[in-house]
PDB file as gemmi writes it, atoms N, CA and C in Angstrom:
CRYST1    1.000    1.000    1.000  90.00  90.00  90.00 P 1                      
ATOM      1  N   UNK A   1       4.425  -6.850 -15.146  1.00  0.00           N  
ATOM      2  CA  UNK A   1       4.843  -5.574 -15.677  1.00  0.00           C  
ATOM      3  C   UNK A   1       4.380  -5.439 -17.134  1.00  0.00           C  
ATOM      4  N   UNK A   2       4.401  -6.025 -18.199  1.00  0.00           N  
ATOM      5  CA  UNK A   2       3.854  -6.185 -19.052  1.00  0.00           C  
ATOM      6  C   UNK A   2       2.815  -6.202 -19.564  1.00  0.00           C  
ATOM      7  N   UNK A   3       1.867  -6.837 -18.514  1.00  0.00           N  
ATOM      8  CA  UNK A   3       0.498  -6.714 -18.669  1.00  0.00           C  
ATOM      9  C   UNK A   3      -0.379  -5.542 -18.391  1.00  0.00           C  
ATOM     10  N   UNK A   4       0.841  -4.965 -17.732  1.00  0.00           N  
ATOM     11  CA  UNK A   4       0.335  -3.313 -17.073  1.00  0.00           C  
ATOM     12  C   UNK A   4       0.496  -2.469 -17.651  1.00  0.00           C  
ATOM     13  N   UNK A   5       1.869  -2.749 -18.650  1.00  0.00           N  
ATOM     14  CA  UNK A   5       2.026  -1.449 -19.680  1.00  0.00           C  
ATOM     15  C   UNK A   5       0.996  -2.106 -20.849  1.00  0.00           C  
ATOM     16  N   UNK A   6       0.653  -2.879 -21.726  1.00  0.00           N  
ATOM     17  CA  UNK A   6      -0.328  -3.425 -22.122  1.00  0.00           C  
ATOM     18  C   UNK A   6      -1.840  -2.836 -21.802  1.00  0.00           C  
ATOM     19  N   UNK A   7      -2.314  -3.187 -20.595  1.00  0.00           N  
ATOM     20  CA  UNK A   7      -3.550  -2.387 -20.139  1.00  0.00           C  
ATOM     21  C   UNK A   7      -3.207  -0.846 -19.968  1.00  0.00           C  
ATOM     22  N   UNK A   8      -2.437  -0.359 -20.072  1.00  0.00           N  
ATOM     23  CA  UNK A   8      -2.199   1.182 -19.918  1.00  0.00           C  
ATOM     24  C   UNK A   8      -1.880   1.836 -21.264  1.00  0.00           C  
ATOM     25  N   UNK A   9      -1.281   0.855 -22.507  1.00  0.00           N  
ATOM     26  CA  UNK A   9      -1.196   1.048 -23.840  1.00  0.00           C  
ATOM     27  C   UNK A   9      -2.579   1.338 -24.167  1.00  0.00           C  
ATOM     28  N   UNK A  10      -3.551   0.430 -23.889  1.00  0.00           N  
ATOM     29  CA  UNK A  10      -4.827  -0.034 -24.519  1.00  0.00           C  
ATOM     30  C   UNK A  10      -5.845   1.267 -23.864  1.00  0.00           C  
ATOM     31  N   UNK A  11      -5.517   1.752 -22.459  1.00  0.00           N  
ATOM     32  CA  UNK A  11      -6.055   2.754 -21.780  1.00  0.00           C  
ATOM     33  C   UNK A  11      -5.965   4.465 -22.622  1.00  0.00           C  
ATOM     34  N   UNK A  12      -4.461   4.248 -23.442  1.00  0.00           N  
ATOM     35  CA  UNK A  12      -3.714   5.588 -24.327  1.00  0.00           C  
ATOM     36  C   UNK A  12      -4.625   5.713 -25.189  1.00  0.00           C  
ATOM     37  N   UNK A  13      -4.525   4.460 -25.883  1.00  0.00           N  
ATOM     38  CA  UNK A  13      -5.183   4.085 -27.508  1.00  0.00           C  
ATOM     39  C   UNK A  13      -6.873   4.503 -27.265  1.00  0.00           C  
ATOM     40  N   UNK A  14      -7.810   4.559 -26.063  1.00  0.00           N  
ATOM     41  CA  UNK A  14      -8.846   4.826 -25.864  1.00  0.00           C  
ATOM     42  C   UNK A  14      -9.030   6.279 -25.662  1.00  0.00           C  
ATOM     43  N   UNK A  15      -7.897   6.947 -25.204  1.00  0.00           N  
ATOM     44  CA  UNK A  15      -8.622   8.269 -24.463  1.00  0.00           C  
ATOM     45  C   UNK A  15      -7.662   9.302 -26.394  1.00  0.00           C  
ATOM     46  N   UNK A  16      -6.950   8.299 -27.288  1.00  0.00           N  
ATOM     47  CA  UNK A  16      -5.942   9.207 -28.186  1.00  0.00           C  
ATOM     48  C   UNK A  16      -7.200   9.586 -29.458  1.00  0.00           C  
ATOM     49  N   UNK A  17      -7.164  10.360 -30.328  1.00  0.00           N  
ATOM     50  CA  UNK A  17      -7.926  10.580 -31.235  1.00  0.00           C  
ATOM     51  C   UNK A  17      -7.382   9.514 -32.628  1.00  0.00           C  
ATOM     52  N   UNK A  18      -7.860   8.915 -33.436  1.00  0.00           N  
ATOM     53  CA  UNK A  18      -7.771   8.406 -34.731  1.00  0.00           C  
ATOM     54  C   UNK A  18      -7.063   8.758 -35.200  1.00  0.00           C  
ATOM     55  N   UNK A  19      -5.796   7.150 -35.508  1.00  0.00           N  
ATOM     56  CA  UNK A  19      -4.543   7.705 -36.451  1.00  0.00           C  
ATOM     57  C   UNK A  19      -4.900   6.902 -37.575  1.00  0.00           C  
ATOM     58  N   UNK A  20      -4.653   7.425 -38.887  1.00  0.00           N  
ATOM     59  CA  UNK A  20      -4.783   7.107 -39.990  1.00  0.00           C  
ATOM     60  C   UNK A  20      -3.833   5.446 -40.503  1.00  0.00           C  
ATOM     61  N   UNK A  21      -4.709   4.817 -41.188  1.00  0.00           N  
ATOM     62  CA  UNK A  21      -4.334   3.272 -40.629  1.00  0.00           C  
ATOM     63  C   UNK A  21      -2.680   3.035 -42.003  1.00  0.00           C  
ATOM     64  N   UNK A  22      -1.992   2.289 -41.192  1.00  0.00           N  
ATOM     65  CA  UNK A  22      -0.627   2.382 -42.151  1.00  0.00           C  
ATOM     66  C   UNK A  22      -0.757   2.156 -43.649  1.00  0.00           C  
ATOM     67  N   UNK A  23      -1.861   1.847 -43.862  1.00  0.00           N  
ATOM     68  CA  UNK A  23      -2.454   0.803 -45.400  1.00  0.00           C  
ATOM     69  C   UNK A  23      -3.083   1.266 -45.805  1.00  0.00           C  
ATOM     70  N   UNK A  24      -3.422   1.216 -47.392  1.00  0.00           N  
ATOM     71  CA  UNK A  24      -4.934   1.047 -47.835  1.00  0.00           C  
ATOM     72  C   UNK A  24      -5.708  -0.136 -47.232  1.00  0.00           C  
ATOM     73  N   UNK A  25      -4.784  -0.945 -47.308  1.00  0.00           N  
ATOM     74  CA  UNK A  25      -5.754  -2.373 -47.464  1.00  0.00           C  
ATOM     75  C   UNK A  25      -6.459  -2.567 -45.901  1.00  0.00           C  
ATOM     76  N   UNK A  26      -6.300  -1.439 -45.366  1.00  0.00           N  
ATOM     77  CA  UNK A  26      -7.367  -1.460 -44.246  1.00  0.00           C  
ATOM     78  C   UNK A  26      -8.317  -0.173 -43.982  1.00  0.00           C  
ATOM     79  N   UNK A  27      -9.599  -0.702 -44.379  1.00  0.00           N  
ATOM     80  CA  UNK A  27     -10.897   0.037 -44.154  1.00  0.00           C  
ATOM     81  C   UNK A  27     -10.832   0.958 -42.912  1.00  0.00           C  
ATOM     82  N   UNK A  28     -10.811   2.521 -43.481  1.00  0.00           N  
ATOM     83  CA  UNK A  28     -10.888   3.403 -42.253  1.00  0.00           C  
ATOM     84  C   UNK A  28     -12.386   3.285 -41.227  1.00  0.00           C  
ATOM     85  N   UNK A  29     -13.076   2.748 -41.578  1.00  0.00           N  
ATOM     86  CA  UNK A  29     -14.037   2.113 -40.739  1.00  0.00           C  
ATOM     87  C   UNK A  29     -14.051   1.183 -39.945  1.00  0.00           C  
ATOM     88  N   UNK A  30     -12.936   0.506 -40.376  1.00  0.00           N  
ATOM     89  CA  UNK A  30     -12.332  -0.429 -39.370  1.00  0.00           C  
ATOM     90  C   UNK A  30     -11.238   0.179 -38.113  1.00  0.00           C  
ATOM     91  N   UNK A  31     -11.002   1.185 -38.494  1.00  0.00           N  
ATOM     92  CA  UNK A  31     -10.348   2.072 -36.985  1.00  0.00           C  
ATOM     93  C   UNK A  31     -11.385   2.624 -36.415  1.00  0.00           C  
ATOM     94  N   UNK A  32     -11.262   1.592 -35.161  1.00  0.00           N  
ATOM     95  CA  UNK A  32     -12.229   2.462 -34.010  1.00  0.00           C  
ATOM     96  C   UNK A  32     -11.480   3.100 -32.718  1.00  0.00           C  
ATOM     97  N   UNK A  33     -10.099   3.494 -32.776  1.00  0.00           N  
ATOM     98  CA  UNK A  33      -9.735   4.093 -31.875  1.00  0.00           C  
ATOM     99  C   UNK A  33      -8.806   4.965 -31.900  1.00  0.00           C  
ATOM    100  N   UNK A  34      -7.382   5.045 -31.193  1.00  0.00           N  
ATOM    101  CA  UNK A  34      -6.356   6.185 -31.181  1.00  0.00           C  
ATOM    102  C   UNK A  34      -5.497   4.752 -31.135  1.00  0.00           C  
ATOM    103  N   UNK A  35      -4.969   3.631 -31.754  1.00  0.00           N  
ATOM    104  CA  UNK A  35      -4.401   2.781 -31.448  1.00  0.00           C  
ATOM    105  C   UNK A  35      -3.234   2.917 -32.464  1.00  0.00           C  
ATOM    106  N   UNK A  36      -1.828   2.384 -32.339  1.00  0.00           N  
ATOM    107  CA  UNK A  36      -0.852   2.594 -33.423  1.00  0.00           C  
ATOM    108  C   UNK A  36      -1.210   2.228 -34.432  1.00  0.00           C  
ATOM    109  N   UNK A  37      -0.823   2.657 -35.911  1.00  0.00           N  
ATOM    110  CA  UNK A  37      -1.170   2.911 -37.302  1.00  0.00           C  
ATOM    111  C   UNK A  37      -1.238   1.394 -37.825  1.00  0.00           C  
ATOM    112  N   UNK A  38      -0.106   0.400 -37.529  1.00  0.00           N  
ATOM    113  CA  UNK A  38      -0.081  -1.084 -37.794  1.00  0.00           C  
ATOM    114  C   UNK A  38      -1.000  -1.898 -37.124  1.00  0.00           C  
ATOM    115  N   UNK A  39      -1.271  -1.440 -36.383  1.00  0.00           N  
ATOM    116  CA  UNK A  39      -2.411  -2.329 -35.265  1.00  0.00           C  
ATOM    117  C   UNK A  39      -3.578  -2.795 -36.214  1.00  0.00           C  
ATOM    118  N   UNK A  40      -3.952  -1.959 -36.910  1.00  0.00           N  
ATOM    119  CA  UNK A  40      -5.556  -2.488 -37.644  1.00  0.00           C  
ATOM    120  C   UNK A  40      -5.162  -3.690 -38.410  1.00  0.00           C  
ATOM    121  N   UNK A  41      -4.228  -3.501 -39.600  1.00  0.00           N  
ATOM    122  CA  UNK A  41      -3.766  -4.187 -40.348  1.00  0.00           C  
ATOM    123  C   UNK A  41      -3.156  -5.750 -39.445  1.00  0.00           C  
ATOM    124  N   UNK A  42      -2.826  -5.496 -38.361  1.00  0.00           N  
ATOM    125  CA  UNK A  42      -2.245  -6.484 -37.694  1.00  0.00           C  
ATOM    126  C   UNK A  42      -3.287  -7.392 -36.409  1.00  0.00           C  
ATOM    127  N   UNK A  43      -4.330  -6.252 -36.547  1.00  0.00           N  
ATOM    128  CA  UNK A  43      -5.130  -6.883 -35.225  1.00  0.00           C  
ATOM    129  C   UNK A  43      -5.053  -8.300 -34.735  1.00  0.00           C  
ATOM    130  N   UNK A  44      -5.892  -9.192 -35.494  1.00  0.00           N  
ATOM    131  CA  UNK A  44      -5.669 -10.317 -34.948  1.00  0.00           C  
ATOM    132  C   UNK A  44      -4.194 -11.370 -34.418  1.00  0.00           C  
ATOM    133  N   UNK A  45      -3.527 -10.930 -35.172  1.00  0.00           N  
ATOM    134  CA  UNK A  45      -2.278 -11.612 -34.856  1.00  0.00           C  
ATOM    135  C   UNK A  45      -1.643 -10.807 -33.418  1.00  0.00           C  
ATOM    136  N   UNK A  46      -2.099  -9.443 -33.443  1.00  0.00           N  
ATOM    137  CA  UNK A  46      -1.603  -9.161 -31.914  1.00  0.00           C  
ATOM    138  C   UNK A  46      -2.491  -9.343 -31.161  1.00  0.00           C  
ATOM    139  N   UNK A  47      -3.289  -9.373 -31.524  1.00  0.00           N  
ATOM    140  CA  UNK A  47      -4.222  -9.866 -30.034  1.00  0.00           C  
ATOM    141  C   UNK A  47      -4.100 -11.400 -29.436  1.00  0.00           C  
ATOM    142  N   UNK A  48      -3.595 -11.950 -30.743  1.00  0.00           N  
ATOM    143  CA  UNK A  48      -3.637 -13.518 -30.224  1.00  0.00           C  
ATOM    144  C   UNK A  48      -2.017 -13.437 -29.362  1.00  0.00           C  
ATOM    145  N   UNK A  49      -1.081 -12.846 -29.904  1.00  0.00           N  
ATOM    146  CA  UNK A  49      -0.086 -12.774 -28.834  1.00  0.00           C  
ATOM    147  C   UNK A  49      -0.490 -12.222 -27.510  1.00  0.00           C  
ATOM    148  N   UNK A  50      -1.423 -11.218 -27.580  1.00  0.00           N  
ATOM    149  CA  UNK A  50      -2.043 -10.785 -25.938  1.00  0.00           C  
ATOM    150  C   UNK A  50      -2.610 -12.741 -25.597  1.00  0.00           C  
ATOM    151  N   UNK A  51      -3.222 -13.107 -26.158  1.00  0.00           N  
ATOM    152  CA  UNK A  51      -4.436 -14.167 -25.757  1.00  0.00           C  
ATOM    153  C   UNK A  51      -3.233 -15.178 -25.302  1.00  0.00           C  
ATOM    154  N   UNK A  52      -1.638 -15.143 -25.935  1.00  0.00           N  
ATOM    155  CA  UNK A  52      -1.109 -16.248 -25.276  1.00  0.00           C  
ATOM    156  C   UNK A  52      -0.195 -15.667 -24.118  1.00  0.00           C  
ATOM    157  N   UNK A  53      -0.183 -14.339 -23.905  1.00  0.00           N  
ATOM    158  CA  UNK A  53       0.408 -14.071 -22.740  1.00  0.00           C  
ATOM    159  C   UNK A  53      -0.928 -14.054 -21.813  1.00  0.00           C  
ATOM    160  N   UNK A  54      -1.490 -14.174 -21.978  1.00  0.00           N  
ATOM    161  CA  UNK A  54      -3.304 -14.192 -21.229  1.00  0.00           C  
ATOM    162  C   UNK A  54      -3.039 -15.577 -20.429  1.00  0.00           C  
ATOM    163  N   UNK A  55      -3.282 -16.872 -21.736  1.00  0.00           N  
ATOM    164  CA  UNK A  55      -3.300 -18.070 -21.058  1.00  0.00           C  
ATOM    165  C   UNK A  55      -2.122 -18.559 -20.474  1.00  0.00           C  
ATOM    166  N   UNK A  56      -0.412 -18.032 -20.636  1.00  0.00           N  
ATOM    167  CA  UNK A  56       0.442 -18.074 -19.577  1.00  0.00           C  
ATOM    168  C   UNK A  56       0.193 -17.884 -18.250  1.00  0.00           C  
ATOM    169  N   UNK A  57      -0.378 -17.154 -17.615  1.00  0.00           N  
ATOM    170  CA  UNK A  57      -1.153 -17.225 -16.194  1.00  0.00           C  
ATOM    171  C   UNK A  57      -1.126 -18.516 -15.740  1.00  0.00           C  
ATOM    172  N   UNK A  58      -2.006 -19.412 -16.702  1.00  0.00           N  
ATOM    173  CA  UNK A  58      -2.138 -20.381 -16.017  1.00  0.00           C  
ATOM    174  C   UNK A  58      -1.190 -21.741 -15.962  1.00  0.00           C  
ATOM    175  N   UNK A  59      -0.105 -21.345 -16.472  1.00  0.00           N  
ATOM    176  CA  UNK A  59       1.148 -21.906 -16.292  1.00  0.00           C  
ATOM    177  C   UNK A  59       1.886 -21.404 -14.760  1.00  0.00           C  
ATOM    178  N   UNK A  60       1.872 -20.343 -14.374  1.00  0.00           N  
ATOM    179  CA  UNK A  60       2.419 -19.943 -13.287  1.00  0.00           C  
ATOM    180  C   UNK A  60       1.940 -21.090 -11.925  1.00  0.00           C  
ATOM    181  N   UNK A  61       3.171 -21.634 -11.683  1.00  0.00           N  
ATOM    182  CA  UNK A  61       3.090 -22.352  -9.947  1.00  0.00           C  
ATOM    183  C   UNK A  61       2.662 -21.527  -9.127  1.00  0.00           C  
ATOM    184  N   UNK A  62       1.039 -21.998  -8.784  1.00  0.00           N  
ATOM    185  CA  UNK A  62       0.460 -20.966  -7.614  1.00  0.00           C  
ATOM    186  C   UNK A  62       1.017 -20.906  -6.247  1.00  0.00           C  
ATOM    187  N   UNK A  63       1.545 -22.119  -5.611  1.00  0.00           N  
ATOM    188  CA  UNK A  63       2.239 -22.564  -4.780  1.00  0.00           C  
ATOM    189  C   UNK A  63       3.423 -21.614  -4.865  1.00  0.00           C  
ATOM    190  N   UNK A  64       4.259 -21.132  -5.827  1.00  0.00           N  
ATOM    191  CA  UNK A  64       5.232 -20.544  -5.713  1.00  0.00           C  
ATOM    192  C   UNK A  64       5.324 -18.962  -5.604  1.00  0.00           C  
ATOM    193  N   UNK A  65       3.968 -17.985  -5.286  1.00  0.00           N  
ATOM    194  CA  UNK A  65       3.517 -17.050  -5.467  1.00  0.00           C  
ATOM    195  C   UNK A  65       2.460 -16.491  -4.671  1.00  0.00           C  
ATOM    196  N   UNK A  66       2.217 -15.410  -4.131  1.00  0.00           N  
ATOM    197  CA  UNK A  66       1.171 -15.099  -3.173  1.00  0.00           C  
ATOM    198  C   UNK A  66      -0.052 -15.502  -3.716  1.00  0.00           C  
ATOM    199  N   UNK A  67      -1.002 -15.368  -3.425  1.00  0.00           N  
ATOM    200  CA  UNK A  67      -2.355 -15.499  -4.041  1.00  0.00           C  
ATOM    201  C   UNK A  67      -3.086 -14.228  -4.793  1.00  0.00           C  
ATOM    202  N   UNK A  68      -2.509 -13.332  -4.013  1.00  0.00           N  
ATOM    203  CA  UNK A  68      -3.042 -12.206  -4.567  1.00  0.00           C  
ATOM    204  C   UNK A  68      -1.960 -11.084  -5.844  1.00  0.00           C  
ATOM    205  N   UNK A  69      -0.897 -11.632  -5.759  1.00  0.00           N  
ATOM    206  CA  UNK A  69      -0.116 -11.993  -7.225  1.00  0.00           C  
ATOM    207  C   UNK A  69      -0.787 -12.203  -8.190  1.00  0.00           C  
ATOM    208  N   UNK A  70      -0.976 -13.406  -8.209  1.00  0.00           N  
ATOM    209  CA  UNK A  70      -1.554 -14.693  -8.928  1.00  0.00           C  
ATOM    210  C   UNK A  70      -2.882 -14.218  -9.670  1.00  0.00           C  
ATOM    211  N   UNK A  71      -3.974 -13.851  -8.849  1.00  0.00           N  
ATOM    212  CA  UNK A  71      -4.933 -12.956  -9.104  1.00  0.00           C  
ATOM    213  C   UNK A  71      -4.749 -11.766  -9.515  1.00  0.00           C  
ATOM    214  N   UNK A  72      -3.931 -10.789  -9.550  1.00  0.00           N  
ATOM    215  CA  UNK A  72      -3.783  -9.623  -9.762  1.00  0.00           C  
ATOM    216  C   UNK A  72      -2.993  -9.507 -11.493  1.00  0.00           C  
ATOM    217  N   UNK A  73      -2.187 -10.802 -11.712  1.00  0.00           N  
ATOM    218  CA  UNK A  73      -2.125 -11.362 -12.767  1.00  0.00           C  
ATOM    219  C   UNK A  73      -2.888 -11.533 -13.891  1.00  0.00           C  
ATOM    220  N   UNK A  74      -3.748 -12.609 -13.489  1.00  0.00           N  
ATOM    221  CA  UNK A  74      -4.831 -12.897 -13.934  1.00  0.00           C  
ATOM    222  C   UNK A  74      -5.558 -11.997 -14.968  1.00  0.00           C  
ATOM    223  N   UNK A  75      -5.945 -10.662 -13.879  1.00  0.00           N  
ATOM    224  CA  UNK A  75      -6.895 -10.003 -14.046  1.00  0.00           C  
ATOM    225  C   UNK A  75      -6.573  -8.867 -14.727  1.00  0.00           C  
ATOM    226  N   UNK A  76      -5.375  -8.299 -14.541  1.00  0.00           N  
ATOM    227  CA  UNK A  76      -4.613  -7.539 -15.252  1.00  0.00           C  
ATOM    228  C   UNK A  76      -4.743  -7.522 -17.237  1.00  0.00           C  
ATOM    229  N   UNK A  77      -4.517  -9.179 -17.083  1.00  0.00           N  
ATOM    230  CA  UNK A  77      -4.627  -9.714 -18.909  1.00  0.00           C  
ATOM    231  C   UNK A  77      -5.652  -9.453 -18.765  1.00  0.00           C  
ATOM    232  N   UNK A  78      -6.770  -9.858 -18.466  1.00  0.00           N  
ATOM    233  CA  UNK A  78      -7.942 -10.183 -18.887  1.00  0.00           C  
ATOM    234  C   UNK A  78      -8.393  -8.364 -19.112  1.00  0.00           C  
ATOM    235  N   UNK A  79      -8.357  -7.507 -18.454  1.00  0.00           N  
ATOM    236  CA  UNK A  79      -8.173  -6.472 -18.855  1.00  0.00           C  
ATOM    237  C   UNK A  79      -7.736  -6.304 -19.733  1.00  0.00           C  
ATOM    238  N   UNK A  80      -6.199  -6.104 -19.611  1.00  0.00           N  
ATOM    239  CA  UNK A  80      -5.820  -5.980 -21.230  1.00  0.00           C  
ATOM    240  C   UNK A  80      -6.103  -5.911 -22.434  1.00  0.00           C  
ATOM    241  N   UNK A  81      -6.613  -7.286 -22.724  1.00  0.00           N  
ATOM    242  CA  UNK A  81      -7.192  -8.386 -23.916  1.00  0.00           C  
ATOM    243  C   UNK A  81      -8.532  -7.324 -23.979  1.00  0.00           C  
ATOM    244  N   UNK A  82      -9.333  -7.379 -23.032  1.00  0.00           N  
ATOM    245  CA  UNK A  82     -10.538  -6.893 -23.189  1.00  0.00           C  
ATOM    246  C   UNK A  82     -10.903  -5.222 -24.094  1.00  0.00           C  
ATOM    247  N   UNK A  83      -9.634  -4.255 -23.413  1.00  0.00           N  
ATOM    248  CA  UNK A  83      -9.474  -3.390 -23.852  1.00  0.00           C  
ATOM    249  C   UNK A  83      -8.969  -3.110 -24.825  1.00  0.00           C  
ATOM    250  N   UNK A  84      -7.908  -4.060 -25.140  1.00  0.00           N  
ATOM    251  CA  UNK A  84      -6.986  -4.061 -26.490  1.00  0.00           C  
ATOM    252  C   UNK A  84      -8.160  -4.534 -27.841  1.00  0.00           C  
ATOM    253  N   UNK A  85      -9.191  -4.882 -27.267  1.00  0.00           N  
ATOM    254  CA  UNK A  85      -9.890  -5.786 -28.159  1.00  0.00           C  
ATOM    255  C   UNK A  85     -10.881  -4.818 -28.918  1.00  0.00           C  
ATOM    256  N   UNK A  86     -10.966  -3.637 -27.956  1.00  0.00           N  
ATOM    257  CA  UNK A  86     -12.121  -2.600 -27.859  1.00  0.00           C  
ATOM    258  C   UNK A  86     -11.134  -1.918 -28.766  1.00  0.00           C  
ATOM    259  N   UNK A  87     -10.357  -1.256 -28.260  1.00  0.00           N  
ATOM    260  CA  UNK A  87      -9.718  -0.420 -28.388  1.00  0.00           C  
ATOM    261  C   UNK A  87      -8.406  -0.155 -29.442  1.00  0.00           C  
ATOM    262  N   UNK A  88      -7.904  -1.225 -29.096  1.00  0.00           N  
ATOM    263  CA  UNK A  88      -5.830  -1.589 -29.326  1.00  0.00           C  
ATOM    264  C   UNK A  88      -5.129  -0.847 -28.682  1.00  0.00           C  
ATOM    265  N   UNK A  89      -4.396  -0.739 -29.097  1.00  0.00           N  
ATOM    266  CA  UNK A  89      -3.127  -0.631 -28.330  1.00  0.00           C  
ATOM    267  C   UNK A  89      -2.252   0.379 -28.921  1.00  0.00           C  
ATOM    268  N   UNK A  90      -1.412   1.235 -28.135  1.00  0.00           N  
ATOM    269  CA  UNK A  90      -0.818   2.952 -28.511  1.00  0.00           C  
ATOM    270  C   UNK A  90       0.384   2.252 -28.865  1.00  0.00           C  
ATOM    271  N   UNK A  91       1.204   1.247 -28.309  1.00  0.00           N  
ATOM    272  CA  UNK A  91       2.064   0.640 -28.572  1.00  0.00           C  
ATOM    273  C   UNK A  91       2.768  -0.683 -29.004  1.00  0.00           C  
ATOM    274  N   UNK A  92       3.235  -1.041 -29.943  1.00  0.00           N  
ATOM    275  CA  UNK A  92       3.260  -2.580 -29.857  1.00  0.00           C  
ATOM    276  C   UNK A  92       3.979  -3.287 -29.746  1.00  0.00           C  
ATOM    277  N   UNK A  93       5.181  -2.430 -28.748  1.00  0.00           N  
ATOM    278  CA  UNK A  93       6.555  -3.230 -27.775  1.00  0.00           C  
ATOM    279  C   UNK A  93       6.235  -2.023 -26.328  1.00  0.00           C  
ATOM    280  N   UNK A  94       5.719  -2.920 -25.576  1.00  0.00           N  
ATOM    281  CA  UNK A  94       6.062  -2.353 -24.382  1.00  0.00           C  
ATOM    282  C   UNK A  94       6.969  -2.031 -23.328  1.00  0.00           C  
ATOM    283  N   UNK A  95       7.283  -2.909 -23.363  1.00  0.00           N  
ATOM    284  CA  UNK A  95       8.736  -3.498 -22.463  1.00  0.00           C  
ATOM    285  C   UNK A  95      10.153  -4.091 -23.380  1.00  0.00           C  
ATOM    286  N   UNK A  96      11.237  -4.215 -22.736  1.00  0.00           N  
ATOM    287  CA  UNK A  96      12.568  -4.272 -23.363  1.00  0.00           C  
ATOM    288  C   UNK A  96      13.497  -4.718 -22.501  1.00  0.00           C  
ATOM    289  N   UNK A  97      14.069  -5.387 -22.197  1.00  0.00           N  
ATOM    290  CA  UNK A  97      15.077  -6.066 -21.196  1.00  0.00           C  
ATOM    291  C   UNK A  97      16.332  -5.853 -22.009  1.00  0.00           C  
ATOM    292  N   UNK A  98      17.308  -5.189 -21.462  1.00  0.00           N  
ATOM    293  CA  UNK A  98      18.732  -5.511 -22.119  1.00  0.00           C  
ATOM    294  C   UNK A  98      19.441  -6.789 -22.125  1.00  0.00           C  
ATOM    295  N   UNK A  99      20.052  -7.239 -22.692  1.00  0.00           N  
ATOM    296  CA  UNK A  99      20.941  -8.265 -22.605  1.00  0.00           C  
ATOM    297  C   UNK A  99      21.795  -8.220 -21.726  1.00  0.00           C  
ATOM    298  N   UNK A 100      22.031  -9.040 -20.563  1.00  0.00           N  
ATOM    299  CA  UNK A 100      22.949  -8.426 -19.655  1.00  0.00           C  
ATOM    300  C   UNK A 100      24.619  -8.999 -20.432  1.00  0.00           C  
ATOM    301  N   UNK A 101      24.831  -7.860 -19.447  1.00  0.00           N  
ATOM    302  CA  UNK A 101      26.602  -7.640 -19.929  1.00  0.00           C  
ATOM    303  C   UNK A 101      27.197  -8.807 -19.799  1.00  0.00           C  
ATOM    304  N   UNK A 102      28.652  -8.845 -21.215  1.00  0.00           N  
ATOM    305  CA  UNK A 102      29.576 -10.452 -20.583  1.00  0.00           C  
ATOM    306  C   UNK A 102      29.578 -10.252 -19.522  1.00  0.00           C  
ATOM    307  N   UNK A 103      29.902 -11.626 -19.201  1.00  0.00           N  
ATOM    308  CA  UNK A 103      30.997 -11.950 -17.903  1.00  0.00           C  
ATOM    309  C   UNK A 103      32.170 -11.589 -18.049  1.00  0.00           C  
ATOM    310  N   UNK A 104      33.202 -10.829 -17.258  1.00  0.00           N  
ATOM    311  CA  UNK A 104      34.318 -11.030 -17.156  1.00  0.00           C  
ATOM    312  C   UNK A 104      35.321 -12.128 -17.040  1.00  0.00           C  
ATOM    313  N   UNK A 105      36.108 -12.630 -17.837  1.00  0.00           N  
ATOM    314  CA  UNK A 105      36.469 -13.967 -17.696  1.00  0.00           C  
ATOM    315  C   UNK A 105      37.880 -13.639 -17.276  1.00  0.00           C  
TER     316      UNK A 105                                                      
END                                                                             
């Protein structure tokens, strides 16, 4: 799920027009896309968080998972990364899990 809103962030950030970068200290020549305003200034450090949800893949027990999961996984990041790399990214929290509720004791 993540990797999908990720490749679909990176899909936004390609088709959005040029947002003005949060900084000086980043060269408007260095925005080459419609990607969020912190992204330039931050590039590498988010991409390397893409690059370690990338190489998590290959932590996943294949045995414990269809094959075509597994692959669809895979390929998903590698997308991602690829596009985010081109491109960046419209967003830079995709997903959000609540904390689930106490227990009743």
């Amino acid at each position: 799920m993540c990797g999908e809103a990720y490749l679909q962030s990176a899909r936004i950030a390609e088709q959005c027009p040029r947002i003005a970068p949060a900084t000086t200290k980043v060269d408007p020549k260095d925005v080459t896309g419609g990607a969020c305003p912190g992204f330039y200034i931050n590039r590498e450090p988010f991409l390397d968080v893409i690059r370690m949800h990338r190489a998590s893949v290959n932590n996943i027990n294949k045995t414990a998972v269809p094959n075509a999961l597994f692959e669809g996984s895979r390929q998903c990041w590698d997308e991602a990364l690829a596009l985010g790399e081109k491109h960046g990214y419209r967003n830079s929290q995709v997903t959000v899990l609540a904390p689930p509720a106490p227990s009743a004791s």
